[in-house]
C-alpha positions as CSV (number, residue, x, y, z in Angstrom):
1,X,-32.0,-69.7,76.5
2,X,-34.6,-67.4,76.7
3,X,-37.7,-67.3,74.5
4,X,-37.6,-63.5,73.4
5,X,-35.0,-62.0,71.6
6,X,-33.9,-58.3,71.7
7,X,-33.6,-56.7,68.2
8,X,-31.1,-54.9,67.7
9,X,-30.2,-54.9,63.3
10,X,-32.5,-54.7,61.1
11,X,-32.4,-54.9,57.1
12,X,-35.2,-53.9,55.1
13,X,-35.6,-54.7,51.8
14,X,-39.0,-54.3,49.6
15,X,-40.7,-54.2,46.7
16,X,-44.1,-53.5,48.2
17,X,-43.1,-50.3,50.1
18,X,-46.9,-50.2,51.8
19,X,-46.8,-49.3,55.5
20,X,-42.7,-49.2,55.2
21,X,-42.0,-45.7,56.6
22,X,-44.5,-46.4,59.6
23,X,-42.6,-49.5,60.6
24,X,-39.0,-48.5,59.9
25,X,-39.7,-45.6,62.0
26,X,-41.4,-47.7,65.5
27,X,-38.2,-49.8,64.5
28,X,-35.9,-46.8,65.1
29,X,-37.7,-45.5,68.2
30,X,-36.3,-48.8,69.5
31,X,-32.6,-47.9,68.7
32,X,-32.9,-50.5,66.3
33,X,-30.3,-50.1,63.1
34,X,-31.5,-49.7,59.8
35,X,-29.6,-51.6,57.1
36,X,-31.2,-51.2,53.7
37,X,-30.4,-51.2,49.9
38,X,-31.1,-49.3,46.4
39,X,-35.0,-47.7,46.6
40,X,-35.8,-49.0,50.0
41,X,-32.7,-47.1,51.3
42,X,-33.9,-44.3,49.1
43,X,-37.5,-43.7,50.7
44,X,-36.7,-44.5,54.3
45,X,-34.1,-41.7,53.9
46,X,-36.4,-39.3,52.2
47,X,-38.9,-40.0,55.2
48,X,-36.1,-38.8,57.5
49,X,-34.4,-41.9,59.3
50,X,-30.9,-43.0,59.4
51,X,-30.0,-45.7,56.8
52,X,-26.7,-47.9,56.7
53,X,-26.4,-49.1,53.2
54,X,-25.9,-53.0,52.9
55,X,-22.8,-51.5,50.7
56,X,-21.0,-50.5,54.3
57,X,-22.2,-53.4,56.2
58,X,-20.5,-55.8,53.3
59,X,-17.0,-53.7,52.3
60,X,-18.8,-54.5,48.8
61,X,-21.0,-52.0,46.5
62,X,-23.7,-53.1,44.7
63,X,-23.0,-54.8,41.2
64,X,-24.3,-55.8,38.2
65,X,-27.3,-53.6,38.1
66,X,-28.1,-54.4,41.3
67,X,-28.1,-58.2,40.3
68,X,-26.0,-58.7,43.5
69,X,-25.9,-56.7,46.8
70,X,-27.3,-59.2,49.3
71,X,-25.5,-62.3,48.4
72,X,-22.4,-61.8,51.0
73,X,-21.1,-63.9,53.8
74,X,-21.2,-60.5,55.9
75,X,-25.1,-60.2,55.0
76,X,-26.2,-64.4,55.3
77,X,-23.4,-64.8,57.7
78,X,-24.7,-62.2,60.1
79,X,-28.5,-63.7,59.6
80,X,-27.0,-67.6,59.9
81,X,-24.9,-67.4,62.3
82,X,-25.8,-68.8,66.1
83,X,-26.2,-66.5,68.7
84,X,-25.8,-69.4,71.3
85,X,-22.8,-71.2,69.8
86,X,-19.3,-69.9,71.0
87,X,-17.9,-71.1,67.6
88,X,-20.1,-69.4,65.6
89,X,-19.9,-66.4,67.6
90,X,-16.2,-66.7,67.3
91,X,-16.2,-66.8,63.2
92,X,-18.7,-64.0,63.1
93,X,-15.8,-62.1,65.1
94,X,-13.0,-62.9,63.2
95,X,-14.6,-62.0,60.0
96,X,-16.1,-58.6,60.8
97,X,-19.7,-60.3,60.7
98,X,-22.3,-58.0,62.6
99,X,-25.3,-59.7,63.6
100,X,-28.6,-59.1,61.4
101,X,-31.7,-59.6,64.0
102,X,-34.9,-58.9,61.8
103,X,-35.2,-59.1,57.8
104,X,-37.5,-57.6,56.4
105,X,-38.0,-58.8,52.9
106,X,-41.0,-58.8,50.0
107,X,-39.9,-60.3,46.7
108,X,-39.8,-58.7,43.1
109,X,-43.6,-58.9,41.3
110,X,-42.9,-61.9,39.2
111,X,-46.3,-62.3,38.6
112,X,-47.4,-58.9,38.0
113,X,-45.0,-58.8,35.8
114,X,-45.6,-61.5,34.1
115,X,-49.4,-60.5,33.4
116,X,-48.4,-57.2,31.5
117,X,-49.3,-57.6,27.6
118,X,-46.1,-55.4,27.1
119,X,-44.0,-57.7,29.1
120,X,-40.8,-59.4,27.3
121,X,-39.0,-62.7,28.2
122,X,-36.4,-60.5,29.3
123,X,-38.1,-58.8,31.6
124,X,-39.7,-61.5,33.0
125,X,-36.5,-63.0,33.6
126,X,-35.0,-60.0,35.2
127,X,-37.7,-60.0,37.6
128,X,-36.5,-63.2,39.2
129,X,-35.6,-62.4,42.5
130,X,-32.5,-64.0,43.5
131,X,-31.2,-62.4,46.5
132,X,-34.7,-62.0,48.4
133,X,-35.9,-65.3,49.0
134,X,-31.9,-66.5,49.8
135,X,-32.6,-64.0,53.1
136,X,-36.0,-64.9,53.5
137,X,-34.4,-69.0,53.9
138,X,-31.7,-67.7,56.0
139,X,-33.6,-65.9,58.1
140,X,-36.4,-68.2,58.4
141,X,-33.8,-71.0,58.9
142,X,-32.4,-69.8,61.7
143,X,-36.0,-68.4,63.6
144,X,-34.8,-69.0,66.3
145,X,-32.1,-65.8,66.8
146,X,-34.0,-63.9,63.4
147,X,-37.2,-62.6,62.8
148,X,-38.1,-62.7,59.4
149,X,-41.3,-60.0,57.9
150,X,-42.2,-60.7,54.9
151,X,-45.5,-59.4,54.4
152,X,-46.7,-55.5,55.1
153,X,-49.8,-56.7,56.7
154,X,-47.9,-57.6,60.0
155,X,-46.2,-54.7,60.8
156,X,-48.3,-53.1,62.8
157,X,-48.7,-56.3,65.2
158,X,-45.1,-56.7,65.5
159,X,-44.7,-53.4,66.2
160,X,-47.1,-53.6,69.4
161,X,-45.0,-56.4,70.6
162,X,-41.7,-54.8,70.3
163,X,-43.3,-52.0,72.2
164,X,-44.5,-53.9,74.9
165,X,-41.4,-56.2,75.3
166,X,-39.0,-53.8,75.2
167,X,-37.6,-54.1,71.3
168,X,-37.9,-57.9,71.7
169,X,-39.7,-61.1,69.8
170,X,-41.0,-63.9,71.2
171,X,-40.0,-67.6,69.8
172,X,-44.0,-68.0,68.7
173,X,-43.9,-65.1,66.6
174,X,-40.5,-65.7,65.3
175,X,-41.6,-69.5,64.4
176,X,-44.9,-67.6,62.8
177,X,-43.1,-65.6,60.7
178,X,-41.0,-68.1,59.5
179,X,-43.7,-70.6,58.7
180,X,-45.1,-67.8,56.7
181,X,-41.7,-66.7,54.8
182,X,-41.2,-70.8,53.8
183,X,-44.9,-70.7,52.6
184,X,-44.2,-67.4,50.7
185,X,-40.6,-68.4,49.0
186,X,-42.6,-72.0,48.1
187,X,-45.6,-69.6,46.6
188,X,-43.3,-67.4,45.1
189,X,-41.2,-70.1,43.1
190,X,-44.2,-72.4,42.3
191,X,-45.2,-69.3,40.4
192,X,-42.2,-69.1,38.4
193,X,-42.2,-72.3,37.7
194,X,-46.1,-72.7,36.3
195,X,-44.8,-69.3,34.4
196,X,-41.3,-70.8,32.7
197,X,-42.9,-73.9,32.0
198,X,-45.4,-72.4,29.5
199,X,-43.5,-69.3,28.2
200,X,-41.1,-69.5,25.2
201,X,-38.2,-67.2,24.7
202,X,-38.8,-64.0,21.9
203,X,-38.2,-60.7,22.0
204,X,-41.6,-59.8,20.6
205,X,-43.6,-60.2,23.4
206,X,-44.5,-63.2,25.4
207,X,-45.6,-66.9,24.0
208,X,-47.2,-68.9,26.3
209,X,-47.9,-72.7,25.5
210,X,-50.9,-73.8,26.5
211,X,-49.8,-77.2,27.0
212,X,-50.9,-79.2,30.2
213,X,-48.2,-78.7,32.9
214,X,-45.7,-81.4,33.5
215,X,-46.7,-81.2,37.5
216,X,-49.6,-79.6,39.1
217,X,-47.9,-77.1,41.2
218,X,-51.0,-75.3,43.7
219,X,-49.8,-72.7,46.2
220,X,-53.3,-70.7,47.0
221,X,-53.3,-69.1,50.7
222,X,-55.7,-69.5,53.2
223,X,-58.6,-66.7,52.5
224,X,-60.7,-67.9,55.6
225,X,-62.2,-70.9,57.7
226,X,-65.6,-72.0,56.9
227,X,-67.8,-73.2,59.9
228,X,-68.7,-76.2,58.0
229,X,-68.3,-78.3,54.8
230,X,-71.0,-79.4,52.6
231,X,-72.5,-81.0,55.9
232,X,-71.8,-79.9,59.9
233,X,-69.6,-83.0,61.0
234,X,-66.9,-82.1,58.0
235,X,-64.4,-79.2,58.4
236,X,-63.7,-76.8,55.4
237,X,-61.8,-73.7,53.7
238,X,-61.4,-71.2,51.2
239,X,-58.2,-71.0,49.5
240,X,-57.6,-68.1,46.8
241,X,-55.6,-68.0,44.0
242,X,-54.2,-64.5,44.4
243,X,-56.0,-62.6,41.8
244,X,-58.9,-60.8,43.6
245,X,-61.5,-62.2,41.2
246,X,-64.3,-64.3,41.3
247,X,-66.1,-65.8,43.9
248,X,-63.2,-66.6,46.2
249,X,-62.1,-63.2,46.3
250,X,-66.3,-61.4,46.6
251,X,-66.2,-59.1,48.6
252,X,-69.2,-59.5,51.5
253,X,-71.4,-56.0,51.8
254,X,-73.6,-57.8,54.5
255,X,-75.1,-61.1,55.9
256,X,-73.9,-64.0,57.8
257,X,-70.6,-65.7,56.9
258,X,-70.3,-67.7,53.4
259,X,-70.9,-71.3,54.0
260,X,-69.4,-73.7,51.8
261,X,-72.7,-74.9,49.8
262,X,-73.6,-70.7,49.6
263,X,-69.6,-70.7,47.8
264,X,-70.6,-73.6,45.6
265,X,-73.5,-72.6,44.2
266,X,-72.8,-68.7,44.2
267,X,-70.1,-69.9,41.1
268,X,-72.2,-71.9,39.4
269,X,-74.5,-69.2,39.6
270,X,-72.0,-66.8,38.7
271,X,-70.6,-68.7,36.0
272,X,-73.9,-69.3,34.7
273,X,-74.8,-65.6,34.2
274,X,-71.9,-64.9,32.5
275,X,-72.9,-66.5,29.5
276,X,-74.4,-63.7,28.7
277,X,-73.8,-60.6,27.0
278,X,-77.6,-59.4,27.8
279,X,-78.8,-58.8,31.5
280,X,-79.4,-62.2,32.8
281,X,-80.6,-63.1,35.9
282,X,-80.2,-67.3,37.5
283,X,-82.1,-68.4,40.9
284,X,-79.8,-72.0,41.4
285,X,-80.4,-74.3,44.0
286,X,-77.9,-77.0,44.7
287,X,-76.1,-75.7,41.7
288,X,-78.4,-76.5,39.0
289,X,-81.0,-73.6,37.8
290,X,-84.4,-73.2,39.1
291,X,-85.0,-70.6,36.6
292,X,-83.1,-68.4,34.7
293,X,-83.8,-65.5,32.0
294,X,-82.8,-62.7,30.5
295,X,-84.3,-59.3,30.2
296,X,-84.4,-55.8,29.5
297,X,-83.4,-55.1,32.8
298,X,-82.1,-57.0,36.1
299,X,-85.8,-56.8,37.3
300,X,-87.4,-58.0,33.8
301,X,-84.7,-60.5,34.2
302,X,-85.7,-61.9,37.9
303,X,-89.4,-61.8,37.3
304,X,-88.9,-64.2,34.5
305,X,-86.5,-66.2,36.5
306,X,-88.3,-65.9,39.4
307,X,-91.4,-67.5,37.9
308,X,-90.1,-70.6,36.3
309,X,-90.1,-72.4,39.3
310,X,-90.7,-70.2,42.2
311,X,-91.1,-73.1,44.5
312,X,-87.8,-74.6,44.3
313,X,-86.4,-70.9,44.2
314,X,-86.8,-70.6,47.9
315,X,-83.8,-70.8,49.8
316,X,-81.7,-70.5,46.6
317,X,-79.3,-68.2,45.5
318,X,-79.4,-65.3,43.0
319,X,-76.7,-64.4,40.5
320,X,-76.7,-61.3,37.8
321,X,-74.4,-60.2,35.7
322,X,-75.8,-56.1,36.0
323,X,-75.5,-54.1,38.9
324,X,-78.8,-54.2,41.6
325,X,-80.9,-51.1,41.5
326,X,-83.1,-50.4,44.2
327,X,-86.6,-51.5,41.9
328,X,-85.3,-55.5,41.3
329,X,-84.1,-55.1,45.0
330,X,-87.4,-54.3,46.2
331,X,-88.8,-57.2,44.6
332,X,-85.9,-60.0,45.2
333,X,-86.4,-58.8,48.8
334,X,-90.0,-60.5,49.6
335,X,-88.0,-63.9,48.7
336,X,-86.0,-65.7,51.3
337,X,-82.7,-66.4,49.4
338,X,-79.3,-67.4,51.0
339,X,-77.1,-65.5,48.9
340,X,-77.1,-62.6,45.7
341,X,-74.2,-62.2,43.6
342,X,-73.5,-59.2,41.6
343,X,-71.3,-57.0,39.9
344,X,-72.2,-54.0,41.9
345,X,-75.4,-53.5,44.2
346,X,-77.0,-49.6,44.1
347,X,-77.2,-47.4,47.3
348,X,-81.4,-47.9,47.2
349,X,-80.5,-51.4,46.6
350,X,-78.7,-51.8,49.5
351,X,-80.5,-49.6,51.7
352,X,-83.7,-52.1,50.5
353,X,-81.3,-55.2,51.4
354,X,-80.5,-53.8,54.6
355,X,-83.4,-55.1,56.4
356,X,-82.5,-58.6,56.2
357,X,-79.4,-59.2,58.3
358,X,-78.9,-62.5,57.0
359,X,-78.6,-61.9,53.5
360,X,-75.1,-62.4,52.2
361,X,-74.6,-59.8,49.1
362,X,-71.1,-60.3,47.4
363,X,-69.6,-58.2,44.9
364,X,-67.8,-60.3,42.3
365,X,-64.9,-59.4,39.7
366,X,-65.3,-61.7,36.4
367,X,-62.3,-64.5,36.8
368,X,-60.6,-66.0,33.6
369,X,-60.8,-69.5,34.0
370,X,-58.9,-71.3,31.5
371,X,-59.0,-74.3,33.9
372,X,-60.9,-76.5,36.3
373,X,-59.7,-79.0,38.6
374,X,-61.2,-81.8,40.4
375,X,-60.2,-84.0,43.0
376,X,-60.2,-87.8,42.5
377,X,-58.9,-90.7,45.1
378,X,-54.8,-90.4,44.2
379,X,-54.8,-87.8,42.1
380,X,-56.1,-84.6,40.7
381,X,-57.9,-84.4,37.2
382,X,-57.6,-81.3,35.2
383,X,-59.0,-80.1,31.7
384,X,-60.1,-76.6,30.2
385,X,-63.0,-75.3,31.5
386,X,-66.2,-75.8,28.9
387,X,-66.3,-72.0,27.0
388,X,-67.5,-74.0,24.2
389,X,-70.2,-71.9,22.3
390,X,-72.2,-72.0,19.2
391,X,-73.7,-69.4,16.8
392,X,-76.8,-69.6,14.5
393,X,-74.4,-69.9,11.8
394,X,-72.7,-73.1,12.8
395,X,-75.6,-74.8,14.1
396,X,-77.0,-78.2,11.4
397,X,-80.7,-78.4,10.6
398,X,-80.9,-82.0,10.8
399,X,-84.9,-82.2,9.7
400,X,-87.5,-81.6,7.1
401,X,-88.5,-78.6,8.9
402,X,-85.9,-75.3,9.9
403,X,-86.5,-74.1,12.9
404,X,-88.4,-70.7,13.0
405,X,-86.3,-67.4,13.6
406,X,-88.3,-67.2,17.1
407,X,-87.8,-70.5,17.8
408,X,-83.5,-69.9,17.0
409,X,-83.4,-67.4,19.1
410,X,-85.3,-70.0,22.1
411,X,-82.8,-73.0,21.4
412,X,-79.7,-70.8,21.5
413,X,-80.6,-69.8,24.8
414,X,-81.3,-73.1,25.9
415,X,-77.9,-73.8,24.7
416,X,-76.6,-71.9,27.2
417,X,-78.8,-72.5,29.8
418,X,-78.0,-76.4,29.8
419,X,-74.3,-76.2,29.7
420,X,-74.6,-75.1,33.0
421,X,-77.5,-78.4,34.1
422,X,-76.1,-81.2,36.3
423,X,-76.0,-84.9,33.4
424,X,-78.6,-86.1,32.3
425,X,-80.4,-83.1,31.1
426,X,-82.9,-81.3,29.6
427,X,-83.9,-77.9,29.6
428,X,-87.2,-76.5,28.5
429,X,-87.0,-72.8,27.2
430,X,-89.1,-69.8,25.4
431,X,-88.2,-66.2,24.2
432,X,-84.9,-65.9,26.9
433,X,-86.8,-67.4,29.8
434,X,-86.4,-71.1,30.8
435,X,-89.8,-73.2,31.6
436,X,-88.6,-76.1,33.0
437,X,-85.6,-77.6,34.0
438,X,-84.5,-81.8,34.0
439,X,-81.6,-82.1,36.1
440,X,-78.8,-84.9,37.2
441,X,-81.2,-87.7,35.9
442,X,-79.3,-91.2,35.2
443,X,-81.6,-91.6,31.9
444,X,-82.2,-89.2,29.2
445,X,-86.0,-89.6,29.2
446,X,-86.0,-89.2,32.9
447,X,-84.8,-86.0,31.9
448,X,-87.1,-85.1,29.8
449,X,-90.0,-86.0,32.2
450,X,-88.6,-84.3,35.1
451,X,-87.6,-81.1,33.5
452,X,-91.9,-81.1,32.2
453,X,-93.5,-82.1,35.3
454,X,-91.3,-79.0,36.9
455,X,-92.8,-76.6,34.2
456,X,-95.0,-74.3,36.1
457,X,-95.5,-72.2,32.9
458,X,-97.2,-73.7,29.6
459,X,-94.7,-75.6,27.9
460,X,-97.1,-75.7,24.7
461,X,-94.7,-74.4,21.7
462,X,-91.3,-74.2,24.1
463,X,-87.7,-75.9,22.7
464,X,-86.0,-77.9,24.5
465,X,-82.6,-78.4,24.7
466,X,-80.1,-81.5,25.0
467,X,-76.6,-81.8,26.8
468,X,-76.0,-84.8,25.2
469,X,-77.4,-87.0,22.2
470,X,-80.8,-89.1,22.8
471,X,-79.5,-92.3,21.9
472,X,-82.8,-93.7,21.4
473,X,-86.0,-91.8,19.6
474,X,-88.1,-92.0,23.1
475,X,-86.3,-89.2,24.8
476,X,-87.2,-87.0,22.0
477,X,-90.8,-88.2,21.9
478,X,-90.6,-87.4,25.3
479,X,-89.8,-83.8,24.6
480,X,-92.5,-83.3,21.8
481,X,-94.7,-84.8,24.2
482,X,-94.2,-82.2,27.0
483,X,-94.9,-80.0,23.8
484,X,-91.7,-78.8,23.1
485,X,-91.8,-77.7,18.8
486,X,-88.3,-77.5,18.8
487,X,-84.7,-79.3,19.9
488,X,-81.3,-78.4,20.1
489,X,-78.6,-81.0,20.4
490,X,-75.2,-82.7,20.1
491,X,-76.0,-85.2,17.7
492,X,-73.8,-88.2,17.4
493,X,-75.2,-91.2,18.1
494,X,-75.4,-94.1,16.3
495,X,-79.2,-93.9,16.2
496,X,-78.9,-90.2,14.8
497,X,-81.1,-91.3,11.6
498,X,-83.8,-92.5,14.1
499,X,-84.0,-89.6,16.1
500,X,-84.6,-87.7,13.2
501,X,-87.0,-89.7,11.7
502,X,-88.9,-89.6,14.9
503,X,-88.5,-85.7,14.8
504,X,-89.9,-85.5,11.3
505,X,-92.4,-87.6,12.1
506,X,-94.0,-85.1,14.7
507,X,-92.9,-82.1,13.3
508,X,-90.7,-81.3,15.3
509,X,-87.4,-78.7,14.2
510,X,-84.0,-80.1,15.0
511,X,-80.7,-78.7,15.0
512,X,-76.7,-80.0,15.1
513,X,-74.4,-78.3,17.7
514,X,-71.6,-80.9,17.3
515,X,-70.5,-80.2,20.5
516,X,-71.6,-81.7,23.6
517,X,-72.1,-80.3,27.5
518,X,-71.5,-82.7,30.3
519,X,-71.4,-81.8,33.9
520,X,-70.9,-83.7,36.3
């Protein structure tokens, strides 16, 4: 049996008609047979090339809205069938069954559709494809006689091999394309699955539960290799979840390729900046914050930032949420960084970026996250992602003394700041501009210590801010010690009334969040 196989049918059908025209015409210069239905048919003949409607090829017109016009023996049949099986050859001839060489199939855009705010159930439904991935399985199936296409982005390879092997595939790039049409039908109904299971039927618009699903269906391609993981003798990759947003889907204007630490800690960078309605500028290292502020402008911003802890920023990554003018470029440029995330980077800005080669700029689209996974020996654990937020408003003034309206404005910033600090910590802030930052420490007053002796600015009259409860008074003696005049925190503990004792007792303001910030 030999490996190629000579193409000699072809039926198209497609909801992505990008690079169609092009292909069904290298297809035809070939002598290959077009067989197509409804719009496909429609634009292939428009562009000029001769189109057999699936209507001919089954005896059969299209029905029910076009519900069914691929689901015939005559259409799986021809795709199914054995080319090197006398018997199978012999029932394709007595039932009029022409062979069906290539498929070339993309399915209806559940999900597209599924994200419109004008959507209905009904539509949704209707956008079910039925008879697309039943040829996409037959076709893969049998990869052996059929090659099945089921994404535009290979058309132009396969046409270069039919070209130079005489209208023929090989067996690898049949067995390709089928190990890519299983992975797409699997995709394609592990998305209407995840959809289904939270949507409820009405005609007014789509309800979606936001209930935990019964099974963790994942189906994210393969964006690229990595050359390492988070050290050289482990392998790693990016996977993306399809919806060109945030940090798996940047897009790289220059510098060496991503690396799985630059990945991790460009989204906790990113994630930490947009916290912010203001400009707001983070230097992380290792995921936690070296410094972080915001400013009048992205420069403002970084200078503030920068000099919170300019040692640790060295080798660190930079995340705003404003686009890069040419000015905070000049400046971020006499740093060594690994990586700078923004929305947008400005002509100057990348012309001033241009001289270091190395330097990995990424343009990032905000993501909705409504979830975070994490990976545990077994299993998976999932829970929302932490958009917990507090106003002025809600906050408790737990002591003698309010905090001032300058010293509000300080702890709310913190707030934010700390959600985003590896447990135990403690963050040490004044007028938008963190001072010194207490990071992944096993005890509270560690914490509280670290976070001071990293203060390379005065910390006389700062806040401070809590992720958790101090379960004992020392961790907020701590604080007032470091000089800190006023706290924000959970509150909680069963040692609450000691706390704030303490906190009277030096004078210090505290305030309530009810609501706590792990991260671990």
């Amino acid at each position: 049996m030999s490996n190629e196989r000579k193409i000699g049918r072809a039926l198209l059908s497609v909801t992505d008609k990008t690079g169609l025209v092009a292909f069904a015409q290298r297809l035809a210069e070939f002598g290959i047979e077009l067989v197509s239905t409804g719009g496909t048919a429609r634009a292939l003949r428009e562009a000029g090339l001769k189109v057999r409607d699936v209507a001919d090829l089954t005896g059969f017109p299209e029905m029910f809205e076009g519900r069914v016009k691929t689901l015939h023996p005559r259409v799986h049949g021809g795709i199914l069938h054995r080319r090197a099986d006398a018997g199978h050859r012999a029932q394709a001839a007595q039932h009029g069954i022409e062979p069906i060489d290539m498929v070339v199939v993309n399915l209806y855009a559940f999900e597209k559709t599924a994200a419109k705010e004008e959507a209905t159930f009904a539509e949704v439904i209707e956008n079910i494809d039925i008879g697309g991935p039943s040829m996409v399985r037959s076709a893969a199936k049998n990869f052996e006689d059929v090659a099945i296409v089921t994404s535009p982005d290979d058309y132009p390879a396969l046409a270069d091999e039919l070209g130079s092997h005489q209208g023929a595939l090989s067996l690898e790039t049949r067995w390709r394309l089928a190990q890519k049409a299983f992975a797409a039908t699997a995709a394609y109904d592990t998305a209407i699955a995840n959809t289904l299971e939270r949507l409820t039927p009405g005609t007014d618009g789509l309800r979606f539960s936001d209930d935990f699903p019964q099974a963790l269906r994942i189906a994210y391609p393969l964006a690229q290799m990595l050359r390492y993981g988070e050290n050289p003798h482990q392998r790693a990759a990016l996977y993306h979840d399809g919806s060109g947003k945030g940090i798996a889907a940047a897009e790289q204007l220059q510098g060496k390729e991503l690396s799985y630490n630059n990945l991790v800690d460009l989204d906790a960078c990113w994630d930490l900046v947009q916290e912010f309605e203001e400009t707001a500028v983070a230097i992380i290292k290792h995921t936690n914050p070296c410094g972080a502020a915001v400013g009048t402008d992205v420069l403002d911003a970084y200078r503030k930032a920068l000099v919170a802890d300019p040692v640790s920023a060295f080798g660190g990554i930079i995340g705003t949420n404003r686009e890069i003018n040419g000015d905070a470029a000049e400046e971020m440029a006499q740093l060594f960084v690994e990586a700078i995330a923004a929305p947008g980077f400005s002509a100057e800005a990348r012309a001033r970026f241009a001289a270091k080669r190395n330097l990995r700029l990424v343009v990032v689209r905000p993501a909705n996250t409504l979830r975070v996974a994490k990976q545990v020996s077994g299993g998976m654990l999932l829970q929302d992602a932490d958009h917990g937020h507090v106003s002025a408003a809600e906050l408790k003034t737990v002591t003698l003394r309010p905090p001032t309206e300058e010293e509000l404005a300080s702890l709310l910033f913190a707030w934010r700041i700390v959600k985003h600090v590896k447990s135990n910590a403690i963050v040490y802030a004044r007028d938008g501009q963190t001072i010194g930052v207490g990071a992944g420490q096993m005890s509270r007053v560690d914490a509280a210590r670290f976070g001071a002796m990293k203060a390379v600015l005065p910390l006389t009259g700062c806040v401070a801010a809590s992720d958790a409860f101090f379960p004992f008074p020392d961790g907020l003696e701590a604080v007032a010690q470091a000089g800190a005049t006023a706290v924000i925190q959970p509150g909680g503990s069963v040692r609450d009334k000691d706390v704030i004792a303490a906190a009277d007792r030096l004078g210090i303001a505290m305030v309530f969040t009810g609501m706590r910030h792990f991260r671990h």
